[in-house]
Structures are given as C-alpha cells and as structure tokens.
C-alpha positions as CSV (number, residue, x, y, z in Angstrom):
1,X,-31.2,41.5,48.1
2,X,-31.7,45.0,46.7
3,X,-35.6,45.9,46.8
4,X,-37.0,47.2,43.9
5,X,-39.4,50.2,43.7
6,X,-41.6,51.9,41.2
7,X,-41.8,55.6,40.6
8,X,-44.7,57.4,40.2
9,X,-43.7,59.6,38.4
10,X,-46.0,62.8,38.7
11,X,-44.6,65.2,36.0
12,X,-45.9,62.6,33.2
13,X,-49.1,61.3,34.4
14,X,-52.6,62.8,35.9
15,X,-53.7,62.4,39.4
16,X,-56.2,59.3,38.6
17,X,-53.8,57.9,36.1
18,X,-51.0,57.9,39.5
19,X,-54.0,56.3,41.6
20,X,-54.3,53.1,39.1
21,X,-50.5,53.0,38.8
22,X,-49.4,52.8,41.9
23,X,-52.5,50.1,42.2
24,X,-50.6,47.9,38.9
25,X,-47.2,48.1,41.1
26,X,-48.6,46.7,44.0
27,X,-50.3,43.7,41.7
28,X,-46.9,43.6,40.2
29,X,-44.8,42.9,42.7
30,X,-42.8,46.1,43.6
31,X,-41.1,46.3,46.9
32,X,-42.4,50.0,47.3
33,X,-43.3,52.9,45.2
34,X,-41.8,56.6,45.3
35,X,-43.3,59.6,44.6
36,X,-42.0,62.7,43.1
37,X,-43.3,66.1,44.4
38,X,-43.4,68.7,41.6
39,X,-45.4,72.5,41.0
40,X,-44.3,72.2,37.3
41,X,-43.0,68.8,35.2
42,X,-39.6,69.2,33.9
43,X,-40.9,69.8,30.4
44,X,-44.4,70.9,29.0
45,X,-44.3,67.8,26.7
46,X,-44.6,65.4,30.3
47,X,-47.7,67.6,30.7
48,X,-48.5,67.2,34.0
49,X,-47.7,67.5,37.8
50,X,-50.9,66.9,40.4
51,X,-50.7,67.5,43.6
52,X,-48.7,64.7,45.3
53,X,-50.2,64.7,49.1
54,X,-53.9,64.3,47.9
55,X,-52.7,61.5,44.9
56,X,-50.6,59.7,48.0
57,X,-53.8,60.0,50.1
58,X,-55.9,58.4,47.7
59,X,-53.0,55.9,46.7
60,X,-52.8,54.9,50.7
61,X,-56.3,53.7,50.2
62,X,-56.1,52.2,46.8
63,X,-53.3,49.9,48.4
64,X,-53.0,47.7,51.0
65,X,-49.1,46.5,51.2
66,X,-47.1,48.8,49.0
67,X,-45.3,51.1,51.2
68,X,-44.8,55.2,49.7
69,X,-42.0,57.6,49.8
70,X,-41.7,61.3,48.4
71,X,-38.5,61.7,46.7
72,X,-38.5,64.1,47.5
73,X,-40.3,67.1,49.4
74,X,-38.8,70.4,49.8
75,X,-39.8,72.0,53.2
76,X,-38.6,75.4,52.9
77,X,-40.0,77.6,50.5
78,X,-43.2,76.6,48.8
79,X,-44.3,74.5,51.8
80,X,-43.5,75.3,55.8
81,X,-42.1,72.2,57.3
82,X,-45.1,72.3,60.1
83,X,-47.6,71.7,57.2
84,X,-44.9,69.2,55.9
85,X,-45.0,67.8,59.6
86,X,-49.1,67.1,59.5
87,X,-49.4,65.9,56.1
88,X,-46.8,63.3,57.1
89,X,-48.3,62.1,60.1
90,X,-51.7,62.0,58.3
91,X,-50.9,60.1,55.4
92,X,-48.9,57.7,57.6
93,X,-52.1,56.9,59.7
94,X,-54.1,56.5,56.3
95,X,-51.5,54.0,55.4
96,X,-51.0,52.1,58.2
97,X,-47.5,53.1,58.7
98,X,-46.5,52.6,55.0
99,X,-45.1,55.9,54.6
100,X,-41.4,57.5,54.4
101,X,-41.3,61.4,54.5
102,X,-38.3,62.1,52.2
103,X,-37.2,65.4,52.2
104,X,-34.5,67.7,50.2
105,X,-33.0,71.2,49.7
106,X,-35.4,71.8,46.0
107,X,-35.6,73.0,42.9
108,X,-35.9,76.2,41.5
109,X,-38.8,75.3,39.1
110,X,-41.0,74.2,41.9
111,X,-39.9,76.5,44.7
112,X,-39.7,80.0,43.0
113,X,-43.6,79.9,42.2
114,X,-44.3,81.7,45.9
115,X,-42.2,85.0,44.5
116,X,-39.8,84.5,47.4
117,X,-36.0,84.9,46.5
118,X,-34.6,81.2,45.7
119,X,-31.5,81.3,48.3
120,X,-28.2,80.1,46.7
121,X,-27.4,75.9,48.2
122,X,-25.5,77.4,51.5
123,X,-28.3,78.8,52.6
124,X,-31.2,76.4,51.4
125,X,-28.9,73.4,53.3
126,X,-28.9,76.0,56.4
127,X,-32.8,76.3,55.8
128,X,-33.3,72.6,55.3
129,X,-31.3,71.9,58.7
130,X,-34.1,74.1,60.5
131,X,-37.3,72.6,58.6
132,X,-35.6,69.2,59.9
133,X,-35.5,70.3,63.7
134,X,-39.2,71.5,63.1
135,X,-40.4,68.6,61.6
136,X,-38.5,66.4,64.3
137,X,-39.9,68.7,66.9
138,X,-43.5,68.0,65.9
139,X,-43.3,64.7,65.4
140,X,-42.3,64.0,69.2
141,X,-45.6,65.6,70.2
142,X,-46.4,68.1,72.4
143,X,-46.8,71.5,71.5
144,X,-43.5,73.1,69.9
145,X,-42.0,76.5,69.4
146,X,-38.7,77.0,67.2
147,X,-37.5,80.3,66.7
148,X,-34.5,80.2,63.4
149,X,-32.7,82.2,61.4
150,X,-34.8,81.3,58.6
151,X,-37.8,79.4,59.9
152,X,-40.4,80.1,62.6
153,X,-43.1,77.9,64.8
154,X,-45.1,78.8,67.3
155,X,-46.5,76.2,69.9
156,X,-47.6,73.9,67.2
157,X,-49.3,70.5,68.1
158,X,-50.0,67.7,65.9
159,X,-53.0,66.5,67.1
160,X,-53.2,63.4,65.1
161,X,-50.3,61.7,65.6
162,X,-49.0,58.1,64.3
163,X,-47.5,56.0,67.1
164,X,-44.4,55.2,65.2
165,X,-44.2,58.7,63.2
166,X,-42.8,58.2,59.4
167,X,-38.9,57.7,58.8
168,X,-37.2,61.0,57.2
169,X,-34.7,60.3,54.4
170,X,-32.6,62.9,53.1
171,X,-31.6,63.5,49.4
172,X,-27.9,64.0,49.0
173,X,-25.4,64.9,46.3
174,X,-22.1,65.9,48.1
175,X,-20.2,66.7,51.8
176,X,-22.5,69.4,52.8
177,X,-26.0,67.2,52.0
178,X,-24.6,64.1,53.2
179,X,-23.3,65.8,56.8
180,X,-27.4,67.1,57.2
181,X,-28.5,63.3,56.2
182,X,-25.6,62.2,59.1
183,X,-27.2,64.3,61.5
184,X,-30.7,64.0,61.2
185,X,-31.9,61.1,58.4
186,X,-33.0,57.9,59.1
187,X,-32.0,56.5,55.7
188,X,-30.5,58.1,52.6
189,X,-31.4,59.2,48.9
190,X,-29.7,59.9,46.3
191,X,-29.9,59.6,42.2
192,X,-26.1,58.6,41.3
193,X,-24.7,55.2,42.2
194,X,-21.7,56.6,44.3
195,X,-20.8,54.9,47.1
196,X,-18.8,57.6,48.8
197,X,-22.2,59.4,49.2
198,X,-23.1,56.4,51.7
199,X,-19.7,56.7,53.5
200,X,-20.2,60.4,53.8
201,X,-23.4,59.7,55.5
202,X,-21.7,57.2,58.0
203,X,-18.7,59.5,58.8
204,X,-21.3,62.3,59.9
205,X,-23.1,60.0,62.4
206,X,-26.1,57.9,59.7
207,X,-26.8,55.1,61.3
208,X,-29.3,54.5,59.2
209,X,-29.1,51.4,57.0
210,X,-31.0,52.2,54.1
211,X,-30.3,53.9,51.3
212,X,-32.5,54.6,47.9
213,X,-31.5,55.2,45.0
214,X,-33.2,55.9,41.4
215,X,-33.2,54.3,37.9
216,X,-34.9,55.6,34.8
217,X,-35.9,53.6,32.4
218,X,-37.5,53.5,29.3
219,X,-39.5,50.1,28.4
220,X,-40.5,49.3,25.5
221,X,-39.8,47.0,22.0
222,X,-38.2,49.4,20.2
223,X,-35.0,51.2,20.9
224,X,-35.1,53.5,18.3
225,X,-38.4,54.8,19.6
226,X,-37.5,54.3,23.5
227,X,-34.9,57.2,23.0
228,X,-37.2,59.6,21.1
229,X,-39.6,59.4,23.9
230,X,-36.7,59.4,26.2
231,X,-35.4,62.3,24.7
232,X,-38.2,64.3,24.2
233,X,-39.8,64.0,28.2
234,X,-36.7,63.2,30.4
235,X,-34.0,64.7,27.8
236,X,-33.5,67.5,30.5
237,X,-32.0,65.0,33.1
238,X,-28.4,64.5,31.2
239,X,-27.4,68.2,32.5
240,X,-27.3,66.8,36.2
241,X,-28.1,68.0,39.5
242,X,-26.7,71.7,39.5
243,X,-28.1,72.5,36.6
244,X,-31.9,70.5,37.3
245,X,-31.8,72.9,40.5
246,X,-31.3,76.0,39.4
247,X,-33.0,76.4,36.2
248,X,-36.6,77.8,37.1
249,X,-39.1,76.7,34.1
250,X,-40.0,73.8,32.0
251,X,-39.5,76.4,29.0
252,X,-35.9,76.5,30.0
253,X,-35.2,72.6,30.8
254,X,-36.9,72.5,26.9
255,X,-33.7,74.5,25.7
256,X,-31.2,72.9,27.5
257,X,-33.0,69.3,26.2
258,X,-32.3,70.4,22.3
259,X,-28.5,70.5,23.4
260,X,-28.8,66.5,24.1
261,X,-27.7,63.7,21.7
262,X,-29.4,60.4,21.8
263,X,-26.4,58.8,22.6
264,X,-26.2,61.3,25.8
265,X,-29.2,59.9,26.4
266,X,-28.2,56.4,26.4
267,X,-25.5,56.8,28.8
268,X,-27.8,57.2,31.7
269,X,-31.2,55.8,30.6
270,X,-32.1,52.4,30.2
271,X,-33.2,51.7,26.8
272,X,-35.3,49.5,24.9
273,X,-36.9,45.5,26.6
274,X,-33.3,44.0,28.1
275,X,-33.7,42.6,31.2
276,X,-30.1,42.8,31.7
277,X,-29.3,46.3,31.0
278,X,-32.0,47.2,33.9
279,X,-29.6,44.8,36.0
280,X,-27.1,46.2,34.9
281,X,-27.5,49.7,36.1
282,X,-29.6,48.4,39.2
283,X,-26.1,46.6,40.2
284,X,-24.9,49.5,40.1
285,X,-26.5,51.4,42.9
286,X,-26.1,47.6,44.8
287,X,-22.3,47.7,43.9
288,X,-22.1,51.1,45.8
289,X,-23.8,49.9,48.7
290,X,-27.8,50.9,48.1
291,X,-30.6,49.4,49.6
292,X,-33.3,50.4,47.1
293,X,-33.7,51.4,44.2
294,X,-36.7,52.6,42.4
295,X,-37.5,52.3,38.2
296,X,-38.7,55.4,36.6
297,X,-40.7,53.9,33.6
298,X,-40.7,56.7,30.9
299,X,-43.9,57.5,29.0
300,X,-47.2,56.4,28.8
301,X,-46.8,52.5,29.0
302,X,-47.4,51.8,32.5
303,X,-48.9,48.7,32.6
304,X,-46.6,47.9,30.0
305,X,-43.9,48.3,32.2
306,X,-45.7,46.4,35.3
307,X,-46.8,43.7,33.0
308,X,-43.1,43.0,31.9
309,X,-41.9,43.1,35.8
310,X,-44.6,40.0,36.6
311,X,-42.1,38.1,33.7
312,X,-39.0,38.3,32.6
313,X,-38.2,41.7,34.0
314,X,-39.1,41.1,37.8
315,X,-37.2,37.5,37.6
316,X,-34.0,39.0,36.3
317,X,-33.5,41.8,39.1
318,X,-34.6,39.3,41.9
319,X,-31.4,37.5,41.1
320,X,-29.5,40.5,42.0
C-alpha cells in the first residue's frame, strides 16, 4: 500500500501556521509529512518562506508519531553540508528518529542569495557528490577532514549524535541524478511519476526500497475557483524542472506564470473535491513503482484539506 504524506508547504504559509499544520496531519491520519526548504516562495503572491530547520524543530515537538522529511535541502551553496550534517542529527534526536535528511542539487532562486556564482548542473551534481561524502563522513562520527574540488572540512565532530543517524534521500530527474542517488541514497525523490527514474537508481547500485514522490493538489468545492488560486500561487510549476532551477526570483516565476492557461494547469494539478482524481494521479506514482507520495494542498485551506482526508478523501487513497 502506497503511504500517503502531507506537504508543508513553506512558500505559502508562516512559520506558526506550518507548526499547527503539520499538528492537523498528524490528527488526520498522514503517513508522514514533507517539508520544502526555500529563501524565497516561488511567487510573491504565496508570500512566505520561514526558516524550515527551526519550523521542523518546533514541529518534532508539536508531534509525536508523524515522521519529517525535507524535500528537499540543497547542501552546496547557501548552506555547507557540515551545518547540513548537525542540523540533521539534531532534529533527528528531537524527534525521536522521525526524521529523513532529503537532499538535492537546488535552485537558483534560493541558492544565488549568498552572491556566489550559481554553477551550471555538471558541476552542482559534482558539488552535491562531495556535500554527500561530507555529510556521510560526519555522520559516522569521529572527527573528519575532506579536502574537494569544491568543498572543504576540517576535523569536524558531531558531538551530538543519533544512534541510528537520519536516512539521506536524493531528488532526481535524469541519468546523472539518479547515478548520485545509486551511489549514495538510501531512498529516492522525485516529482514526476516515471518509473525509469527508479530503474536508473537500481542500475547504479540503490538498494534502497523507497521512493517518494509528490502530488499537488488543490481542494476545494469549486473548480472554477480551485484553478484561479492554482494558477495564481503554483502557476509557475507547469514550466518544469529546468526551467524551476534556473530562474533566480519569484518576480521572474511571476512572468513565466502569465504564459500559463488554466487548462495547463489542469494537466498536472488536481482540481476541485474528487476523491478519484487524487487517486488517480496518486496511482500514478504507485503504477511507476513509488513508495510515497506526498499531497501538496494549495492555498489557505488547510484544515480543510485535513478535514476531508479523515472522510471521503483518506478512505479513497487507502484502497490504493
């Protein structure tokens, strides 16, 4: 049976709002929540994006049995994958073990913000493959040194230390992600239902059996209204992932977004209060072989959304 997450989904809500939401899943029912893990939202009009590690921190204590994952964290640029390292190991002590450190090679919108140079894909995989080995590193314990190309650490020690440290999945969107997830993720992430993204992973040595995928949806009565909202906050996702990665502000997602038809829109959003269109594009991701995959509820109604996954909603994907 496919598990079913929720998404909190940072670039639309405030840090206390997050806290409460996450709080509503776990009362609803969700398998286990995700976490996005933005400097900017997408678009000014989702108006938000807190800082993920202290909401998740708060969120591990707000909870009791909803396990977390970022989907994802970028360790190269705006953060250094030692920091990465001890903010994992903390927040999976606060939670008991609840916590997944999902990890991927970034955005430009959150990533140029330091005034480094954002490094074309080759080199950001290249740079990725070293935080991996540092994280890795420090998570065995010990001290550690790593001298790369791109990366540096010098006899670094996380001194509070999970027994069990968190698993690392790895987003993926092609050969060159899914041969980095092969080699050094425990489970895989992606946001398109492809199963040849899995295989990939298994032909480069994954032995992981997990993999997690995304849904957005937007709940709600009304379908005419569900794809104005839809439009209007997560318009910007029809352009796909080359052009989500390199474009560097919400000011120029907001351009791209008045390109969009409503009936792009519907081809990869779940509109309006069917139960069976959300199975319908959860079966999707469970056709292609996915393990997970986690709702993105678009907009303000939350517990809304929560509310309708205690009924009719919930009931409908647990036949899956």
């Amino acid at each position: 049976m496919v598990q079913i997450g929720y998404t909190l989904m940072g670039e639309q809500r405030g840090p206390k709002d997050l806290v409460v939401d996450a709080i509503l899943a776990e009362k609803a029912g969700f398998d286990f929540a995700v976490a996005s893990d933005h400097f900017h939202p997408w678009v000014e009009a989702q108006g938000h994006s807190p800082y993920v590690w202290t909401v998740l921190g708060a969120i591990a204590q707000a909870t009791q049995r909803l396990p977390l994952m970022t989907y994802v964290t970028t360790p190269i640029i705006r953060y250094h994958p030692a920091v990465i390292a001890q903010k994992a190991a903390t927040l999976a002590i606060l939670s008991d073990g609840r916590f997944t450190l999902g990890l991927g090679a970034g955005e430009k919108l959150n990533e140029h913000i330091t005034g480094d140079a954002y490094p074309a894909v080759d080199i950001r995989h290249e740079m990725l493959i070293e935080a991996l080995e540092i994280i890795q590193g420090l998570f065995d314990g010990g001290y550690f040194t790593f001298r790369g190309d791109y990366l540096e650490v010098e006899d670094a020690k996380l001194f509070d230390l999970p027994v069990t440290p968190p698993k690392i999945g790895v987003a993926v969107s092609g050969p060159a992600s899914c041969e980095i997830a092969g080699r050094y993720a425990d489970l895989l992430i992606a946001t398109e239902p492809k199963a040849e993204l899995i295989e990939l992973y298994q032909a480069e040595g994954g032995t992981g059996t997990d993999a997690v995928g995304q849904l957005p949806v937007c709940w709600g009565p009304d379908v005419d209204a569900c794809t104005e909202l839809a439009l209007e906050l997560f318009g910007w996702s029809a352009g796909g992932w080359k052009l989500q990665a390199e474009l560097p502000n919400p000011v120029n997602f907001e351009a791209y977004t008045k390109l969009v038809r409503p009936e792009d829109i519907a081809e990869t959003i779940v509109l309006g209060n069917d139960p069976q269109k959300v199975v319908e594009g959860v079966k999707k991701f469970a056709d292609a072989g996915f393990t997970h995959v986690a709702l993105v509820q678009i907009g303000p109604d939350q517990k809304g959304f929560c509310d309708a996954f205690t009924g009719v909603l919930g009931e409908a994907l647990r036949a899956i």
